[in-house]
PDB file of N, CA, C, O and CB in Angstrom:
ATOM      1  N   UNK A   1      20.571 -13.055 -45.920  1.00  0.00           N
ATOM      2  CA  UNK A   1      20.547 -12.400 -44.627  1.00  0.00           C
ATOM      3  C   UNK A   1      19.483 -11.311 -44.660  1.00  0.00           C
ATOM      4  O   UNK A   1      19.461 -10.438 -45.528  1.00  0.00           O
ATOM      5  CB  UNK A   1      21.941 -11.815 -44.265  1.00  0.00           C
ATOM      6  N   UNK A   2      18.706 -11.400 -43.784  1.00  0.00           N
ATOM      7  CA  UNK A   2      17.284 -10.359 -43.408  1.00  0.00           C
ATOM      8  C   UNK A   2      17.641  -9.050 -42.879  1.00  0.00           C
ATOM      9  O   UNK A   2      18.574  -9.076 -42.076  1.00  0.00           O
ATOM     10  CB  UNK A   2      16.248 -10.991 -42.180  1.00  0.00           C
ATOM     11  N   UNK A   3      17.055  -7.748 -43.169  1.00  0.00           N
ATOM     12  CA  UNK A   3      17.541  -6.273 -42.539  1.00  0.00           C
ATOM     13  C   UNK A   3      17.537  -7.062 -40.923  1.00  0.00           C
ATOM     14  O   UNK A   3      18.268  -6.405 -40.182  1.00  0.00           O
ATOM     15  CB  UNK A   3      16.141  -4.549 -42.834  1.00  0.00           C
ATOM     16  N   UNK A   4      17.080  -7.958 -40.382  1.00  0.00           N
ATOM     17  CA  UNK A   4      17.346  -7.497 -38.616  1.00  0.00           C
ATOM     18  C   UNK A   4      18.495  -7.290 -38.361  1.00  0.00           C
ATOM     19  O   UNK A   4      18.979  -6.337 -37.750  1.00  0.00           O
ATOM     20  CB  UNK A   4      17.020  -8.489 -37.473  1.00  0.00           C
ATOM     21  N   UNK A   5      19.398  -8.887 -39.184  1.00  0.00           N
ATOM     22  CA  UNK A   5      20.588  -8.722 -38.642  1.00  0.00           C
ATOM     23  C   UNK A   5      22.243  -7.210 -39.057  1.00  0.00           C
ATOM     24  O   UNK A   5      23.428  -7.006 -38.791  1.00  0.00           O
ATOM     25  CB  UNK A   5      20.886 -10.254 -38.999  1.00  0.00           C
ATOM     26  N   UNK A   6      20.990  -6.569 -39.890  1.00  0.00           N
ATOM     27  CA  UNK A   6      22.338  -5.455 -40.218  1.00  0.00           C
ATOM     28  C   UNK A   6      21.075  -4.268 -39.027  1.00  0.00           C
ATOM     29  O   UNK A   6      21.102  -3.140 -39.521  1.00  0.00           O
ATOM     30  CB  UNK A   6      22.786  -4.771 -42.801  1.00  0.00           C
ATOM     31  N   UNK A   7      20.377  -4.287 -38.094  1.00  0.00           N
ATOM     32  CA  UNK A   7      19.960  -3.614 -37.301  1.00  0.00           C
ATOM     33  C   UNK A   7      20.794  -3.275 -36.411  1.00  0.00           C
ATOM     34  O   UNK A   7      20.227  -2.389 -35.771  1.00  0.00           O
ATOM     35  CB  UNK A   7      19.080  -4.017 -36.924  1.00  0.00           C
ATOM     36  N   UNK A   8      22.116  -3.504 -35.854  1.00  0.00           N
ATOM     37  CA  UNK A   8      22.991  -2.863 -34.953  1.00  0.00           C
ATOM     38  C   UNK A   8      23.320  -1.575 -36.041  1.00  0.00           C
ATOM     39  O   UNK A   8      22.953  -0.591 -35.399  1.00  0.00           O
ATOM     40  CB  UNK A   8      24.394  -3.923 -34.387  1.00  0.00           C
ATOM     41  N   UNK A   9      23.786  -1.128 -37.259  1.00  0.00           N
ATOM     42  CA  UNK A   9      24.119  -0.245 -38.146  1.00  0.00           C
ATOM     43  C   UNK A   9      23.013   0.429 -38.356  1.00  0.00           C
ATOM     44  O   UNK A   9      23.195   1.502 -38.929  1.00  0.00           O
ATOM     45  CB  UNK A   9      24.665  -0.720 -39.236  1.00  0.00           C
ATOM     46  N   UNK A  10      21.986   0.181 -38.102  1.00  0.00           N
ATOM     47  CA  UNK A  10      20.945   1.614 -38.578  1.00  0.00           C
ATOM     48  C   UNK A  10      20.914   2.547 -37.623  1.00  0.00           C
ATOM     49  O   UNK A  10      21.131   2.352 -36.427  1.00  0.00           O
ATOM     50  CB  UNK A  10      19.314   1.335 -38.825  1.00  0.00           C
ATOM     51  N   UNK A  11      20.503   4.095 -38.413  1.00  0.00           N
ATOM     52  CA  UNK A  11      21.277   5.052 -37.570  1.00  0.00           C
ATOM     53  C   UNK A  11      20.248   6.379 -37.586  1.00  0.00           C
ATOM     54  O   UNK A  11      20.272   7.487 -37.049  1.00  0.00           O
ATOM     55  CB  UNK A  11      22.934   5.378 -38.255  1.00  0.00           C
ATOM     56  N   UNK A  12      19.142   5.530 -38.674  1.00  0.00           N
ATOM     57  CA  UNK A  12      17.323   6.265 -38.645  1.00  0.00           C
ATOM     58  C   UNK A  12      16.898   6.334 -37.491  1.00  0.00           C
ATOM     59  O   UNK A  12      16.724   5.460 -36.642  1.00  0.00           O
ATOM     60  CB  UNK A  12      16.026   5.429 -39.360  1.00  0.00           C
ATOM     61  N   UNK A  13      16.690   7.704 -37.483  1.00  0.00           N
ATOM     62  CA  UNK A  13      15.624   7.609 -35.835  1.00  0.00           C
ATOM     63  C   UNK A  13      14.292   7.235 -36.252  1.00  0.00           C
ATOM     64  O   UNK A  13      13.776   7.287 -37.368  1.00  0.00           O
ATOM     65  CB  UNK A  13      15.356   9.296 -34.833  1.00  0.00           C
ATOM     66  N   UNK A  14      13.716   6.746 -34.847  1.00  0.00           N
ATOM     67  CA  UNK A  14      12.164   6.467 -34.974  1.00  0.00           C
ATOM     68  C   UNK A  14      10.941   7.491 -34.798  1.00  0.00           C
ATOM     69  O   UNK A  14      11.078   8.409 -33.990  1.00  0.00           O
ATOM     70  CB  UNK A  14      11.897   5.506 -34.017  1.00  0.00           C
ATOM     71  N   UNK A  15       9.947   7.386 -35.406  1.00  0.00           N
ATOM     72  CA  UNK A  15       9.089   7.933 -35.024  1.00  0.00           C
ATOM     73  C   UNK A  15       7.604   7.229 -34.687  1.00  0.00           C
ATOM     74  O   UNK A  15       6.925   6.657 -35.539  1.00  0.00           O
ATOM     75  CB  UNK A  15       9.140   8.787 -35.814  1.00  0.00           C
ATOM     76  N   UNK A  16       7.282   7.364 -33.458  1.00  0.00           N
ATOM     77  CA  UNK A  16       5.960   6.057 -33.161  1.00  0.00           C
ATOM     78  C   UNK A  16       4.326   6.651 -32.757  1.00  0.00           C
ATOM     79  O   UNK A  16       3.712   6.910 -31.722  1.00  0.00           O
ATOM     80  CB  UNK A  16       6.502   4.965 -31.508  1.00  0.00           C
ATOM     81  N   UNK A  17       4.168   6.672 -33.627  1.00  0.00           N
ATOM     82  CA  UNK A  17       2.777   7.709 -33.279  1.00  0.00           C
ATOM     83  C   UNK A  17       1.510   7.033 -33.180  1.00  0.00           C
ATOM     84  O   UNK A  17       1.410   6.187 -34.068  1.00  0.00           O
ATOM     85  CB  UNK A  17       2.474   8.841 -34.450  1.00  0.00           C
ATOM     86  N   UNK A  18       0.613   7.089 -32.506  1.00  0.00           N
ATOM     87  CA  UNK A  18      -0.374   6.221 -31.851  1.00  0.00           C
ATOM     88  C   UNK A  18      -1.451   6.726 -31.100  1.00  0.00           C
ATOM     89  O   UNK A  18      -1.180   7.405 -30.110  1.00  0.00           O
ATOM     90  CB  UNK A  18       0.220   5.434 -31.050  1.00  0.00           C
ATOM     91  N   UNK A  19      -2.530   6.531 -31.373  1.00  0.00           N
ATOM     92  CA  UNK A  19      -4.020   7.751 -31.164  1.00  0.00           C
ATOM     93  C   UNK A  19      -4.244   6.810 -29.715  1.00  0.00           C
ATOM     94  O   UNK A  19      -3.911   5.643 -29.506  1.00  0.00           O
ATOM     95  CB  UNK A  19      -5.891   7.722 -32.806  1.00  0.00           C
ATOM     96  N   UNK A  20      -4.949   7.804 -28.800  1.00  0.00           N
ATOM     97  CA  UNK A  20      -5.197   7.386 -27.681  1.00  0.00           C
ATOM     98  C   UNK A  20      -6.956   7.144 -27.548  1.00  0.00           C
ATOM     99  O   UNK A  20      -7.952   7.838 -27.751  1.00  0.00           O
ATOM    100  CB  UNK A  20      -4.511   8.406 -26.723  1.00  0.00           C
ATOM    101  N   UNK A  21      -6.623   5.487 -27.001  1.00  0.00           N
ATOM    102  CA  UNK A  21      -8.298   5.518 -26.731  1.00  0.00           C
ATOM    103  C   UNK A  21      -8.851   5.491 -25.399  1.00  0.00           C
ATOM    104  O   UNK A  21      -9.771   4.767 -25.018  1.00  0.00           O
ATOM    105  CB  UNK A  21      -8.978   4.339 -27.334  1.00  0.00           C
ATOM    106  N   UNK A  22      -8.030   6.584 -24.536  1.00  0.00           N
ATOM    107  CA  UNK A  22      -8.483   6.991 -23.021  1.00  0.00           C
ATOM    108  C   UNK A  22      -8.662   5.202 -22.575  1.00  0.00           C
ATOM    109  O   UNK A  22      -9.759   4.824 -22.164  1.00  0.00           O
ATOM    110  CB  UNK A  22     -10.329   8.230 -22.915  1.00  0.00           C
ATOM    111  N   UNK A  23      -7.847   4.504 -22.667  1.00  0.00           N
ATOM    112  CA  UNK A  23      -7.635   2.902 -21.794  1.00  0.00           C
ATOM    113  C   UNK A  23      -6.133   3.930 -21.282  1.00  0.00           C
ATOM    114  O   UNK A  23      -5.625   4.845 -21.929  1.00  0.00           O
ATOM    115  CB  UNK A  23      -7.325   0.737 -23.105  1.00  0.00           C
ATOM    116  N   UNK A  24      -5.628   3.293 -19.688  1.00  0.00           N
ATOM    117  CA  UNK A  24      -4.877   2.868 -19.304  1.00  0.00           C
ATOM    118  C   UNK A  24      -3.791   2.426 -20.149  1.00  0.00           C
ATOM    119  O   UNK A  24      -3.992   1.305 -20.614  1.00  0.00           O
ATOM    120  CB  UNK A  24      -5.345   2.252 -18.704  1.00  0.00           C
ATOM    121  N   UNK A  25      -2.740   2.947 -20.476  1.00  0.00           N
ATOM    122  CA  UNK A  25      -1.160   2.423 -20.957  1.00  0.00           C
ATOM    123  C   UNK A  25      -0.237   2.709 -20.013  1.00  0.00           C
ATOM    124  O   UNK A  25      -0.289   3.256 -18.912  1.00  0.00           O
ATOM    125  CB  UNK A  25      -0.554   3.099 -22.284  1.00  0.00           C
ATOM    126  N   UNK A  26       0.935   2.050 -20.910  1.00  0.00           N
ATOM    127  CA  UNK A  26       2.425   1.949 -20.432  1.00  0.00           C
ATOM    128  C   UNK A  26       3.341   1.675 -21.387  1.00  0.00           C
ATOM    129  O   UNK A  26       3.106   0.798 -22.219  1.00  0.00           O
ATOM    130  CB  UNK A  26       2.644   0.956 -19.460  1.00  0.00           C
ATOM    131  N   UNK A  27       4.638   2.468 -21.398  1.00  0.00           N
ATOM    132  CA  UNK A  27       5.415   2.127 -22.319  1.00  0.00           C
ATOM    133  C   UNK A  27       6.342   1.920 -21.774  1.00  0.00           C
ATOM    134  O   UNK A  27       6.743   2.920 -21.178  1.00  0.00           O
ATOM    135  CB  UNK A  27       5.574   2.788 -23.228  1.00  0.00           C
ATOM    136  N   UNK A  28       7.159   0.764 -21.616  1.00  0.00           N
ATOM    137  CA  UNK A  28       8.536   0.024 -21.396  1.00  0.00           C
ATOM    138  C   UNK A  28      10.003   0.415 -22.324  1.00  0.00           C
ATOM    139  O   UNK A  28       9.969   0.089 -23.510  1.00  0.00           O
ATOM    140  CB  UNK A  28       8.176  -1.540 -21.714  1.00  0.00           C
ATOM    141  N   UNK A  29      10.814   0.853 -21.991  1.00  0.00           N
ATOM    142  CA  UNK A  29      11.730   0.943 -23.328  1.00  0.00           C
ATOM    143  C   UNK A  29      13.227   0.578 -22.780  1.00  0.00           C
ATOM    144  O   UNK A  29      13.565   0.632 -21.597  1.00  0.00           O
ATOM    145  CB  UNK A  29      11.697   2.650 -24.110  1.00  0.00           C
ATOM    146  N   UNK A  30      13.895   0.269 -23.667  1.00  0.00           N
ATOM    147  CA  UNK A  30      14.880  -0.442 -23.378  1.00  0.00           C
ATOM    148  C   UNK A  30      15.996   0.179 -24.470  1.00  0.00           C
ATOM    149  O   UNK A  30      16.097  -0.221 -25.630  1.00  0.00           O
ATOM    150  CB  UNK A  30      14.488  -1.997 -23.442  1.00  0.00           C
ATOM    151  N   UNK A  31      16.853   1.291 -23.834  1.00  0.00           N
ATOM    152  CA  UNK A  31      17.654   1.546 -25.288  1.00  0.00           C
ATOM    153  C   UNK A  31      19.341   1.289 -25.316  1.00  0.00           C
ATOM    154  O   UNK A  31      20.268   1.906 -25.841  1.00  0.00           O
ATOM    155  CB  UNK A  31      17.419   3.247 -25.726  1.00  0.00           C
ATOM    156  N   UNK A  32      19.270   0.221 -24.591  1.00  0.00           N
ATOM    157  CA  UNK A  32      20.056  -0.345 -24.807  1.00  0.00           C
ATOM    158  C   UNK A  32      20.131  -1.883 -25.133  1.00  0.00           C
ATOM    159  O   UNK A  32      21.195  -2.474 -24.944  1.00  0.00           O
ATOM    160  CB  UNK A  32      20.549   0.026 -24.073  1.00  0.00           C
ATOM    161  N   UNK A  33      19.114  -2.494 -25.582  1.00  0.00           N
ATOM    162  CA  UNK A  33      18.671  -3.374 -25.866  1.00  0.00           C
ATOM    163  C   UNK A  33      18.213  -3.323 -27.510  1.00  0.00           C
ATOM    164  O   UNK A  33      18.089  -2.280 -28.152  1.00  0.00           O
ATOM    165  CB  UNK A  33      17.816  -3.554 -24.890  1.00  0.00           C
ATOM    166  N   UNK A  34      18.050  -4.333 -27.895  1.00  0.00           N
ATOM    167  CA  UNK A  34      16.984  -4.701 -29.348  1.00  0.00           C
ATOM    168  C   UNK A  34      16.107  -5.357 -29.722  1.00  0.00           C
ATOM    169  O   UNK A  34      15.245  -4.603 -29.271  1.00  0.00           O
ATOM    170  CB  UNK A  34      17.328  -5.065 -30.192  1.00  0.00           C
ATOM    171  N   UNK A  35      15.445  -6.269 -30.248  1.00  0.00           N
ATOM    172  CA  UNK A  35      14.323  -6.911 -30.309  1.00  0.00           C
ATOM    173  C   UNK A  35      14.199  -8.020 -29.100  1.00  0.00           C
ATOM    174  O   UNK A  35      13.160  -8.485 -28.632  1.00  0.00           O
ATOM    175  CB  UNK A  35      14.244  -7.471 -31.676  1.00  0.00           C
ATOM    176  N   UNK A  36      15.417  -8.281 -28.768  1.00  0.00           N
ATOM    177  CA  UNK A  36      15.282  -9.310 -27.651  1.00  0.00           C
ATOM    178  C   UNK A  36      16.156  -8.605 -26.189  1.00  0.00           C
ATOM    179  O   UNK A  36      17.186  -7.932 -26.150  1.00  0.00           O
ATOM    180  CB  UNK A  36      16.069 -10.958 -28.276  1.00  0.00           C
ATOM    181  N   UNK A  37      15.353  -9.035 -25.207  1.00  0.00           N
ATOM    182  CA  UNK A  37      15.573  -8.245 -23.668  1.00  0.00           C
ATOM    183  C   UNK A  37      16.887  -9.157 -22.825  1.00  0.00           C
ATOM    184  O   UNK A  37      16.618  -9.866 -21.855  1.00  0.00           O
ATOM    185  CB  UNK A  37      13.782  -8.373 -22.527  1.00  0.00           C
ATOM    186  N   UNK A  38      18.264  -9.015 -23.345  1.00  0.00           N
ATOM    187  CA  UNK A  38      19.479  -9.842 -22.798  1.00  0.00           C
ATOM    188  C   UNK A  38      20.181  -9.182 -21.341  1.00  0.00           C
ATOM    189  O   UNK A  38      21.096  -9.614 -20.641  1.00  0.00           O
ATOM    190  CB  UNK A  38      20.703  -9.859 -24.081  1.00  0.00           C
ATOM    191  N   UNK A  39      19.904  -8.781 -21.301  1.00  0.00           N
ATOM    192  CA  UNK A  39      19.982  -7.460 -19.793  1.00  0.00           C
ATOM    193  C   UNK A  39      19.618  -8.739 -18.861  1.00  0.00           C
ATOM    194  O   UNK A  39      18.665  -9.344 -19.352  1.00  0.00           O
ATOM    195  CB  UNK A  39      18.381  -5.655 -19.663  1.00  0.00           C
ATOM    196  N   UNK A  40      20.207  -9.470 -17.381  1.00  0.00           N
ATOM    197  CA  UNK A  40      19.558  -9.423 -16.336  1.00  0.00           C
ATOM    198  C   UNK A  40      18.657  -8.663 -15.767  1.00  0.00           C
ATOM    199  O   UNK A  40      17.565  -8.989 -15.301  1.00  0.00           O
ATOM    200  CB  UNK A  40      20.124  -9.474 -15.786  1.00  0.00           C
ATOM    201  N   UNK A  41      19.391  -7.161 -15.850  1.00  0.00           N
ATOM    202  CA  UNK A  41      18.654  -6.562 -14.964  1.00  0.00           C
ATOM    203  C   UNK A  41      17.398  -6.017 -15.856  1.00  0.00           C
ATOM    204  O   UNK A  41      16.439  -5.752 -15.131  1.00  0.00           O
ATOM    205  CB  UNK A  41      19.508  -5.484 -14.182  1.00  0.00           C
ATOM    206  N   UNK A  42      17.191  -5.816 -17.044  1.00  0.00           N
ATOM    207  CA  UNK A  42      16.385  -4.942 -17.724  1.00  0.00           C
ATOM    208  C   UNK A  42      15.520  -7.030 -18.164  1.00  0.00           C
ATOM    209  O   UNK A  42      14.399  -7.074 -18.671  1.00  0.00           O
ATOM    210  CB  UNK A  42      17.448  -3.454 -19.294  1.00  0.00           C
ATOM    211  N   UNK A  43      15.884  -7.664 -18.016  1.00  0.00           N
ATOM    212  CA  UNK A  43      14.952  -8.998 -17.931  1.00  0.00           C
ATOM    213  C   UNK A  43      14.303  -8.695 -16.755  1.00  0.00           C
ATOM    214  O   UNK A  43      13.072  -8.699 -16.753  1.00  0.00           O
ATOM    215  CB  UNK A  43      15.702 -10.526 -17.850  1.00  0.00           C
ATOM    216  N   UNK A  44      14.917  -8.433 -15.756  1.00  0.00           N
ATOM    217  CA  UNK A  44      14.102  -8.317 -14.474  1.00  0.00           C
ATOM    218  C   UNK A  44      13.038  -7.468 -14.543  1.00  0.00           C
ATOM    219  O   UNK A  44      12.020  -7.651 -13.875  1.00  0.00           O
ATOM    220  CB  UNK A  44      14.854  -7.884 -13.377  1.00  0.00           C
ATOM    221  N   UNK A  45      13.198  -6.475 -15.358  1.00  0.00           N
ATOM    222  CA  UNK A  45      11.953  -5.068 -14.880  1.00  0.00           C
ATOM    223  C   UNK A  45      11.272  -5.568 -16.022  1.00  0.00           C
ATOM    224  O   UNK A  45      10.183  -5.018 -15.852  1.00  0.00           O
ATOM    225  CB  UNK A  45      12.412  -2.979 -14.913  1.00  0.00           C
ATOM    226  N   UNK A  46      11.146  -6.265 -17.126  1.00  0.00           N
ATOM    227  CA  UNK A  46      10.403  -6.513 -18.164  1.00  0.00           C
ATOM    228  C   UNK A  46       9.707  -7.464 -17.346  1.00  0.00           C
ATOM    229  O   UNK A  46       8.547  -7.209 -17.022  1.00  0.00           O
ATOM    230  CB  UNK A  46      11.050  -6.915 -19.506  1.00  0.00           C
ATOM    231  N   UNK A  47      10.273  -8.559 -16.957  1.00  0.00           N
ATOM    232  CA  UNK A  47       9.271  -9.367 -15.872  1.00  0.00           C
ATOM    233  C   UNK A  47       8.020  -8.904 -14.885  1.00  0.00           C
ATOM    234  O   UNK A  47       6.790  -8.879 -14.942  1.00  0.00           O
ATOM    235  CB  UNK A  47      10.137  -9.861 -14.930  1.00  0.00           C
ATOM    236  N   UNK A  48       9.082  -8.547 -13.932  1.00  0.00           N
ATOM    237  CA  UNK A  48       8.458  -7.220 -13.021  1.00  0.00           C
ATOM    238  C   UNK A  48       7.338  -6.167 -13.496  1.00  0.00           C
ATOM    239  O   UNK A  48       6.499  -5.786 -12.680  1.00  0.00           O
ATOM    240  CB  UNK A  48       9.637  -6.268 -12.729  1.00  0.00           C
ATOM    241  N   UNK A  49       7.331  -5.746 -14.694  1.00  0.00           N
ATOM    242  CA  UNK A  49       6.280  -4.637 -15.347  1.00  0.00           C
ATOM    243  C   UNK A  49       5.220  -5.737 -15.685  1.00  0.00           C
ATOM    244  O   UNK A  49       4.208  -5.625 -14.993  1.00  0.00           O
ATOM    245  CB  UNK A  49       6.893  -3.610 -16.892  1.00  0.00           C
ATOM    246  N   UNK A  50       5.202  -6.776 -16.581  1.00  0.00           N
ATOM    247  CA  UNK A  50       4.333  -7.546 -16.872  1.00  0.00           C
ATOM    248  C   UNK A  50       3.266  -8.265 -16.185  1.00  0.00           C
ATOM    249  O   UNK A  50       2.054  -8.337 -16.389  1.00  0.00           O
ATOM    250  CB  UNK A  50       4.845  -8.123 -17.296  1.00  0.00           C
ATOM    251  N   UNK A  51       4.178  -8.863 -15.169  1.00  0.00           N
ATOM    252  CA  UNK A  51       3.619  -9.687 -14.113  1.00  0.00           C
ATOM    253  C   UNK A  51       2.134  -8.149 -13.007  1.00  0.00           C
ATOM    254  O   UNK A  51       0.938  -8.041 -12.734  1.00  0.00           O
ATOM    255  CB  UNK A  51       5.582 -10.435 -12.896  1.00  0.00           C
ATOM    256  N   UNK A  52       3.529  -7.354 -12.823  1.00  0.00           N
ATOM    257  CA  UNK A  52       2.299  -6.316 -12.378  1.00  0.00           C
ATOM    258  C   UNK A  52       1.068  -5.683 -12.605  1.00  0.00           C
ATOM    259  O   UNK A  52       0.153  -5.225 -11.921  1.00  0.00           O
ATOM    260  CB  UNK A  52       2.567  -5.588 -12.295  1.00  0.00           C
ATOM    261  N   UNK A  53       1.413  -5.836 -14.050  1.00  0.00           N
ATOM    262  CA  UNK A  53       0.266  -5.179 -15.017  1.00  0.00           C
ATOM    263  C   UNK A  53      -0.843  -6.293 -15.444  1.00  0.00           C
ATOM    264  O   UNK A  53      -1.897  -5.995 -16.006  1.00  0.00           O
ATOM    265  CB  UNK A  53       1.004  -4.542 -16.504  1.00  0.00           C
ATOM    266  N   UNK A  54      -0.447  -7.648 -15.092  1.00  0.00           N
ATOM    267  CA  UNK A  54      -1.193  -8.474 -15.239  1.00  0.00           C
ATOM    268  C   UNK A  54      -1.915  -8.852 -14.045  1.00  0.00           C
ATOM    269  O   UNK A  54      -3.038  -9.332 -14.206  1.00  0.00           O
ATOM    270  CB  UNK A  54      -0.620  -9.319 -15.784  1.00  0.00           C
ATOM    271  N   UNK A  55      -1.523  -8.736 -13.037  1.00  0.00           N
ATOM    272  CA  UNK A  55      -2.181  -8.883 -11.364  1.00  0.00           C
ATOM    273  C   UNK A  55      -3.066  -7.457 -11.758  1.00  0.00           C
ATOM    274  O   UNK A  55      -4.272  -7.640 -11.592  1.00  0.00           O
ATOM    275  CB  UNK A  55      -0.720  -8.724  -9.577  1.00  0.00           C
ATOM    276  N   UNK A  56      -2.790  -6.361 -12.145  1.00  0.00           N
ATOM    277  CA  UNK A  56      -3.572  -5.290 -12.030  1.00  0.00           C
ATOM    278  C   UNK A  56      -4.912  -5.365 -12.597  1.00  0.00           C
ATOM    279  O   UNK A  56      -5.957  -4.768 -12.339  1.00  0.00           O
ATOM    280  CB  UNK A  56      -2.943  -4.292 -12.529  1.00  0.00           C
ATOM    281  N   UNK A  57      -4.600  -6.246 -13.422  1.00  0.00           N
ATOM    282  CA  UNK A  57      -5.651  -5.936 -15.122  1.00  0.00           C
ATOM    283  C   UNK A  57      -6.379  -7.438 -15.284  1.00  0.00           C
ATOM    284  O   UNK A  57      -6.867  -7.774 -16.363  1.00  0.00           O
ATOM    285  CB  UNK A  57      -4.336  -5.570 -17.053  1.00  0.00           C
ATOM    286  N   UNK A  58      -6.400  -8.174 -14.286  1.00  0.00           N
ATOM    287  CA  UNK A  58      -6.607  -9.563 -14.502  1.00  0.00           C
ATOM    288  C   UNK A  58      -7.965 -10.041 -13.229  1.00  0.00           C
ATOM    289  O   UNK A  58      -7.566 -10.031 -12.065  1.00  0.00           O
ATOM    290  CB  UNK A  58      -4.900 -10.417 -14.271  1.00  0.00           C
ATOM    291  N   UNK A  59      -8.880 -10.279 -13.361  1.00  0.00           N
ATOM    292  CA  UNK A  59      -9.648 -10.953 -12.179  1.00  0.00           C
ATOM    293  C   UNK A  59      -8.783 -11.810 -11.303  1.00  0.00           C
ATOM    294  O   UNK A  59      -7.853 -12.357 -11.896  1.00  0.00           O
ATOM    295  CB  UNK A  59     -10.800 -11.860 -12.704  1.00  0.00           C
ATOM    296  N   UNK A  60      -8.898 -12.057  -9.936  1.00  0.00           N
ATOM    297  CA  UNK A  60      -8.023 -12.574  -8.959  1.00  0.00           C
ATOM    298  C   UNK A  60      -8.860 -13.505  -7.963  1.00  0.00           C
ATOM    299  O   UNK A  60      -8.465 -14.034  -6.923  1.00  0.00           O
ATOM    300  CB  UNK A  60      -7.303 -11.380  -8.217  1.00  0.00           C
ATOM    301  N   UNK A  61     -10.289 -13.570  -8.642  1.00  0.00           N
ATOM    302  CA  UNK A  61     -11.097 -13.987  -7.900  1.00  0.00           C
ATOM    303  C   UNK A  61     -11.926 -15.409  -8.959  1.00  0.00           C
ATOM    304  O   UNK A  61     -12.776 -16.245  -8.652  1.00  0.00           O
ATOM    305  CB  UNK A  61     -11.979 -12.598  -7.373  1.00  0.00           C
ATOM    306  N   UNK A  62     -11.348 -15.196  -9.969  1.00  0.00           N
ATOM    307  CA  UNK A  62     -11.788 -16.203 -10.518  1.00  0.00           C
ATOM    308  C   UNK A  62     -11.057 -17.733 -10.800  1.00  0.00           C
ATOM    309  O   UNK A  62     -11.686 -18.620 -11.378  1.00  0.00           O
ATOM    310  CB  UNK A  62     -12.109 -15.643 -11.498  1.00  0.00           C
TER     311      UNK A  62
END
């Protein structure tokens, strides 16, 4: 058995640190969730964020 599945018991906080290269971001978070998005509703806004950010960031003319 792999650490994911004893991942409901870890009780380490995170720390996520990440240099900015002046692009456009977004961070999505889900804390009630875990590696996979089982939520209807938090499926919905993961959809919803993606799809948007991809109409945003995507040529529409090609």
């Amino acid at each position: 058995m792999g650490p994911a599945q004893h991942a409901g018991n870890w009780k380490t906080p995170q720390l996520i640190i990440h240099g900015a290269l002046n692009l456009e971001s977004a961070l999505l978070i889900f804390p009630d969730e875990g590696h996979q998005i089982r939520s209807p509703e938090n499926l919905l806004l993961w959809y919803r964020t993606v799809l948007d950010w991809l109409k945003k960031h995507t040529r529409q003319d090609a």
